[in-house]
N, C-alpha and C positions, 0 to 999 in steps of 0.2 A: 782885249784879247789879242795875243801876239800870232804873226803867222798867219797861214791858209784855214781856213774850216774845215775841218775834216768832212768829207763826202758820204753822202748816206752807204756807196757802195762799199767804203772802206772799213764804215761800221757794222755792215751786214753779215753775219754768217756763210757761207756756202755750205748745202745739206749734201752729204755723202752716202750712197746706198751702198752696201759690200755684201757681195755674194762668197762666202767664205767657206772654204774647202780645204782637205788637208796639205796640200802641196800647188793649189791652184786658188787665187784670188780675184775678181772681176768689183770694179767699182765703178762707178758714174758720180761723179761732180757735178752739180745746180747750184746757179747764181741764186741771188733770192728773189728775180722774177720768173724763176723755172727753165731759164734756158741751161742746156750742155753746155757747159765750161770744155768735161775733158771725160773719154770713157779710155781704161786702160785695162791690162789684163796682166797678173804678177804671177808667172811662175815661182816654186821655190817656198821657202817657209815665212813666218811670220815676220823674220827680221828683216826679209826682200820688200815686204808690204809697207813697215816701218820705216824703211829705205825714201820710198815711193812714194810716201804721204807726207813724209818729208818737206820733199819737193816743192808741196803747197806753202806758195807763198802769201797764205789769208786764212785766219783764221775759220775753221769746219768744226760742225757736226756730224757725227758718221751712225751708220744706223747698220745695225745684220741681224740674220736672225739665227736666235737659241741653237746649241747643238754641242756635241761632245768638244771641248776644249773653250767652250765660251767666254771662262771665267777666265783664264790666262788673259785671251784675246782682249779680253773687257781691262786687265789691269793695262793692261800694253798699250790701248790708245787712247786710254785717261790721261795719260802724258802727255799726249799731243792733242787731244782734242778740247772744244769748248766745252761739248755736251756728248755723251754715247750713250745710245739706245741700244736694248735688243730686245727685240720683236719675238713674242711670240708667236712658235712656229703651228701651232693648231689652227688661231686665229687669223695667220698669214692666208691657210691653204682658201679660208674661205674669200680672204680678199682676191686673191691671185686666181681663180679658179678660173680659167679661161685657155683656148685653145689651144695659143700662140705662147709657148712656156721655154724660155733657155734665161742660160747664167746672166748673159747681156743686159738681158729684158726684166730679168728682178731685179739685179741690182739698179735700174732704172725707176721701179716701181717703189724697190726700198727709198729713195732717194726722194722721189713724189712725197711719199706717205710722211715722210720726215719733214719733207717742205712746207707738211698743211700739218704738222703738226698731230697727226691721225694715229700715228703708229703704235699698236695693241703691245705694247712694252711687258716685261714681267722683271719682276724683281729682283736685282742680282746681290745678293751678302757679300761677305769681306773675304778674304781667303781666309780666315782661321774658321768662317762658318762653314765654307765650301769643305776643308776637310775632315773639319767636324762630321757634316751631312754624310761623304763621304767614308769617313769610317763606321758607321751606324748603318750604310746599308754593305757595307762589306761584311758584316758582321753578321746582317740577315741573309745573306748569302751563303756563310758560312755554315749556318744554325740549318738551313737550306737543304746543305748537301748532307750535315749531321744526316738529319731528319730521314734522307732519300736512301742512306747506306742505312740505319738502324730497318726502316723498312724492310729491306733487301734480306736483312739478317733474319727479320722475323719471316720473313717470306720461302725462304730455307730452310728454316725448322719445319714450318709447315707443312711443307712440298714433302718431308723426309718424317714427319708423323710424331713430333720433337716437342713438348709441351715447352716451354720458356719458361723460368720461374718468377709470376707475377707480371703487371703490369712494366712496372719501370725498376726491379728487383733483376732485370739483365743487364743492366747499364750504370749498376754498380760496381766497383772492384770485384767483388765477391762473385756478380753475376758474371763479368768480363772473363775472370779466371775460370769459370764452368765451363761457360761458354769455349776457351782455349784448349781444353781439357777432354770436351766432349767428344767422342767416337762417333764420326759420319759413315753410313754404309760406302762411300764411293773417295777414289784421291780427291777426283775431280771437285765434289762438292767440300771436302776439307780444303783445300785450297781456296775456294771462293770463302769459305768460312773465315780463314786466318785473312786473308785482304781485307775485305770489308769490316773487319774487328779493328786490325790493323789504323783502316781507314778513320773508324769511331773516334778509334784514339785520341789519332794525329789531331782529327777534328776538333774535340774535346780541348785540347789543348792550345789549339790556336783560337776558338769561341774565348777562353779564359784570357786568354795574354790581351786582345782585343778589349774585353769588359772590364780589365785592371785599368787601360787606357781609357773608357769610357766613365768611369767610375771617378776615377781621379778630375775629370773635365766636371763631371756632374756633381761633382761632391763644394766644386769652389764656383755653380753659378748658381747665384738667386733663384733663377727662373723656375727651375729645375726643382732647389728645394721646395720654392714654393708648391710649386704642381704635385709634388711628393705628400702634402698634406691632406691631399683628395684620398680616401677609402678606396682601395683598388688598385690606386695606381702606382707602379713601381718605377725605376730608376730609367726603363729601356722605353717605355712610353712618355714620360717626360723630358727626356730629354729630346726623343726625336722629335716631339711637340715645341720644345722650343727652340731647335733648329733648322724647325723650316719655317715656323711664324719666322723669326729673326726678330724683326721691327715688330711691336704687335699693331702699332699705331698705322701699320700703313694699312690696316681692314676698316674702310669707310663705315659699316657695320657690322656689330656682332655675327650676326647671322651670316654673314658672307665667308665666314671659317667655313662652312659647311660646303660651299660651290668648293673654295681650294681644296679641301679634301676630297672632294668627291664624293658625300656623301647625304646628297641631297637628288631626289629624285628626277629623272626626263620629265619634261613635261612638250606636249603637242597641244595646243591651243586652237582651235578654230571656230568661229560662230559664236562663241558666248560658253563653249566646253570642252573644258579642259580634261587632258588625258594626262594621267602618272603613269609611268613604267620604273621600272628598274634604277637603280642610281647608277651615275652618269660615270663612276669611277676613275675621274680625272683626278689631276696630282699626283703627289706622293703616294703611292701603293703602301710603302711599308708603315708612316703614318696610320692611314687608315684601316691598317691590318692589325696594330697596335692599341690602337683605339678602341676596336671592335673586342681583339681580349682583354682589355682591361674592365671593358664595360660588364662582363661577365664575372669578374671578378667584383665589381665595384657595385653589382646587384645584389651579391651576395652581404657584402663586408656596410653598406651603406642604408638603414633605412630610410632614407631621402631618396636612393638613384633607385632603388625597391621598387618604394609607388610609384615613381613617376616612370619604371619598364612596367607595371602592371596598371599602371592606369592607360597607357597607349596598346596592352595587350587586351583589356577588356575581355578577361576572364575566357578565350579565345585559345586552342593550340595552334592555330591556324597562323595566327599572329605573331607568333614569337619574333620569328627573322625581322619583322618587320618593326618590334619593342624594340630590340636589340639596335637593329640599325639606328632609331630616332633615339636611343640613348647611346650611344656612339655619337652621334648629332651632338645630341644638349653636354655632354661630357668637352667636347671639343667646345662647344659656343663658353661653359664653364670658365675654360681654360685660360681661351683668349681674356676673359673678361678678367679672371685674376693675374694675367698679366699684366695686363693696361691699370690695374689700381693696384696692384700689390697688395692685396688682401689675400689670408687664407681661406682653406677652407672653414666655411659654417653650416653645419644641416639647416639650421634655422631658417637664416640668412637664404640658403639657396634652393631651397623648397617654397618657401613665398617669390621668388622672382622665377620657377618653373611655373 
């Protein structure tokens, strides 16, 4: 071998902690026997940080944790860096919890946690999934505020003694036009009437423009189709089902879909007895909101997902919420599992592994 031997130091990593903000940056630099290299503080935007890490002349891993803009952040220092972590920020609060708390002093801590290898990391997609995710909850957002104006509407009639024709027989053309048509005793309340119609509209129309783009995305992935073959479930729970598994392979077990969603209950433990409470509602909200109607939908349409919400409801009224949740559960653990094999749906098939 020609030349000097490279030195373990020069093969080593340096672990980086970033405490990352939107116009303010704080980082700490570790050798890889734990000492401070270098702590700095970067005013200014992402391209001043980019600047600054630059600088580094040894190859780094850097570590920050989760938070609005993450995903830019994370494409940005895959360029430069060996390795990028990001930390999740729930499981950070319970490392960090202690009394002596500034920017300085995380990103020193991130830096530690990264050194030993510790750091409670979560899962980051590609940017085409980011705004995938992205548009599916902008779209529940929008469905959102439909929801909050149509309310509003019926709430007006109400108040004004105003019968509406039908359930959802107002939120047709026909009903829209009634509704535009209709004599309010007051300006004031005519005026709230045309806004909030107004509003339906506008809403109406951008729910639609959004679900052509959703639709089109969902109609050319596998995932999607596949999930589509399940009794119940439609196009807006499949899909947000398979953009936020993404990887299905990264769930060490079936059963652990159910922690990501959050729909697996507290538990408190002590002595040898355990306590359930309430599910822990963590992850994706719109996921798990998705789930839950479908599953109501897929009780009905499925005699497989049937028995097995009436066999956890045990002929019970008391129980329902509590069927529903555990087939919202098994419908998710379903899911995952036909992802990971690319099998469709089978009652047979999936009533013997219930």
């Amino acid at each position: 071998m020609n030349g000097p031997i490279p030195s373990i130091r020069r093969l080593a990593v340096w672990s980086i902690g970033l405490d990352a903000h939107q116009r303010l940056y704080l980082f700490c630099v570790l050798d890889e026997k734990g000492i401070v290299i270098r702590e700095a503080k970067v005013r200014g935007s992402w391209q001043d940080l980019i600047k600054e890490l630059k600088q580094l002349d040894h190859p780094f891993a850097i570590c920050f944790e989760a938070s609005c803009g993450a995903g830019h952040l994370y494409d940005q220092l895959c360029r430069l860096a060996r390795r990028v972590v990001v930390a999740h920020p729930g499981q950070l609060r319970l490392i960090f919890k202690a009394k002596r708390k500034n920017d300085r002093v995380d990103a020193r801590k991130l830096a530690t946690l990264l050194l030993l290898d510790q750091v409670p990391a979560v899962h980051m997609p590609s940017m085409d999934v980011r705004a995938w995710r992205s548009l599916i909850e902008h779209r529940h957002r929008q469905v959102a505020k439909r929801t909050r104006a149509k309310n509003a509407i019926r709430s007006l009639l109400r108040g004004h003694g105003i019968a509406a024709p039908g359930r959802r027989g107002l939120w047709t053309r026909k009903g829209l036009a009634w509704l535009g048509e209709l004599e309010l005793p007051t300006e004031m309340a005519a005026l709230q009437r045309d806004i909030l119609r107004e509003e339906v509209e506008h809403l109406d129309a951008q729910v639609k423009r959004v679900e052509k783009e959703l639709n089109r995305i969902g109609d050319s992935n596998p995932g999607v189709i596949l999930l589509r073959t399940i009794p119940g479930v439609g196009p807006r729970t499949a899909e947000a089902m398979v953009a936020y598994v993404d990887d299905p392979y990264r769930f060490g077990r079936n059963k652990t879909i159910g922690s990501y969603v959050g729909l697996v209950p507290c538990q408190n433990e002590s002595a040898g007895k355990a306590r359930f409470g309430h599910i822990t509602r963590e992850g994706p909200a719109t996921v798990r909101k998705l789930l839950t109607e479908a599953s109501w939908k897929a009780i009905s349409c499925s005699p497989q997902i049937r028995a097995y919400f009436e066999r956890v409801c045990r002929d019970d009224k008391n129980r329902k919420k509590i069927a529903l949740i555990a087939t919202a559960h098994y419908l998710a653990r379903v899911m995952l599992a036909m992802l990971q094999t690319g099998e469709v749906w089978r009652e047979e098939g999936v009533a013997q592994a219930a």
